[in-house]
N, C-alpha and C positions, 0 to 999 in steps of 0.2 A: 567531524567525521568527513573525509576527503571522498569526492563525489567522479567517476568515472564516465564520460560521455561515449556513448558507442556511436561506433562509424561504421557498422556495415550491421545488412539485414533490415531485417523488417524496424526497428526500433534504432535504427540511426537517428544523430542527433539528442536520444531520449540520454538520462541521467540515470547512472544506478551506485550501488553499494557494492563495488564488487568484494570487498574488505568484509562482508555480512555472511560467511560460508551458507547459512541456513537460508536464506533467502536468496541468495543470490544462486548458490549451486544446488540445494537440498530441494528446497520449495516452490522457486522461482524458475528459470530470473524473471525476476518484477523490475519493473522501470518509472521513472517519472520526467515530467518536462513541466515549463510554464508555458499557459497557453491564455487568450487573452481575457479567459473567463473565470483565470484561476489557476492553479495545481490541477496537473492530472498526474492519475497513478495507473497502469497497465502491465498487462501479460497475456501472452494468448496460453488458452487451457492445453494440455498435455494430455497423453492417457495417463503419466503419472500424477494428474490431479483429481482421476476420478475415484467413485466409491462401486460398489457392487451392485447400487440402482441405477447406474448412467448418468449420474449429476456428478458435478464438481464435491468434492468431500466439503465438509463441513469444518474440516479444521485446516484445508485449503484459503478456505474464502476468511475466514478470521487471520491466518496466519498474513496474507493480501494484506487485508484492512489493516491491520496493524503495520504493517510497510507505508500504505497509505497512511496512516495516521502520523510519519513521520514523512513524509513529501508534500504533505498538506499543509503540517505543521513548519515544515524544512528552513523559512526564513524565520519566523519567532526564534527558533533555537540560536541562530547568530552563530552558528559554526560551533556550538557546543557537545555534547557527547550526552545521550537522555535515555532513559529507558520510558517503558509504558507501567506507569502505578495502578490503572485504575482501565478498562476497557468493557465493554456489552459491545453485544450484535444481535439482529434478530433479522433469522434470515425469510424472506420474502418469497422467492423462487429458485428454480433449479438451474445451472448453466452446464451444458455441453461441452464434448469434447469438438475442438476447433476454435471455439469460439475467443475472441479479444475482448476479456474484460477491461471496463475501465471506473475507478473511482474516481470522484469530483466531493470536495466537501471545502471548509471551510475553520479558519483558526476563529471562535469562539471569545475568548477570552485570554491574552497572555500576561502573567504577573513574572515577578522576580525568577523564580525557579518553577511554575508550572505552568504550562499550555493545555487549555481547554479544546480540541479537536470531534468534528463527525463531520460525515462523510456517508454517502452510498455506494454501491458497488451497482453497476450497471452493466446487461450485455449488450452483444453488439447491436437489438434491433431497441436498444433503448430502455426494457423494460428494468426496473430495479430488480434485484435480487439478493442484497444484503444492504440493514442498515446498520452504520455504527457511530460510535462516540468513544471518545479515550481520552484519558490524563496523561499527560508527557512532564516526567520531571527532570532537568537538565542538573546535569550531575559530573564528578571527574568520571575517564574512563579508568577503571581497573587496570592495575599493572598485568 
């Protein structure tokens, strides 16, 4: 999957999908970079990320993760094309509108065709507020 660097705004220099309509125009945009501690995955929250109690929606923060589970994952894959088989989350706190989430996690385990991936979802004063884990199976893309 071919990967788009943005040059201007807040998320210059970051990496995204812009080829992902649902994440990148619907959900998003989510972005990710290497940083020296790892994958990082971000976005700052919207009002269209919230729900009717003033926190980030719940199928916001998973839809995230699962971006992150593939920015995490981004070098195991070896430029392959993968869907997610297998994902949980459980979500820890609320996040605000304004706020810059960011995920930090870690590839697990990668074999032939799956990558083992988790990760947290963090705001910006640091506190967790989603955690997660995912199967990534690297596969052709659909015509």
């Amino acid at each position: 999957m071919s990967t788009v660097v943005e040059t201007e705004g807040e998320f210059a220099g970051w990496t995204t999908w812009k080829e992902e309509p649902f994440e990148h125009e619907t959900a998003g945009p989510f972005y990710f970079k290497m940083e020296e501690t790892g994958p990082v995955a971000a976005f700052r929250v919207q009002r269209k990320h919230m729900n009717a109690g003033g926190v980030v929606h719940g199928g916001c923060l998973m839809t995230f993760a699962d971006f992150a589970l593939f920015a995490i994952g981004h070098a195991a894959m070896e430029g392959a094309y993968g869907v997610t088989v297998a994902f949980t989350a459980e979500f820890l706190d609320g996040a605000l509108e304004g706020e810059r989430l960011t995920a930090h996690g870690e590839t697990l385990r990668q074999g032939g065709s799956l990558s083992f991936v988790r990760g947290i979802v963090y705001g910006e004063d640091g506190r967790a507020v989603l955690n997660f884990s995912g199967t990534i199976k690297k596969r052709r893309k659909n015509a």
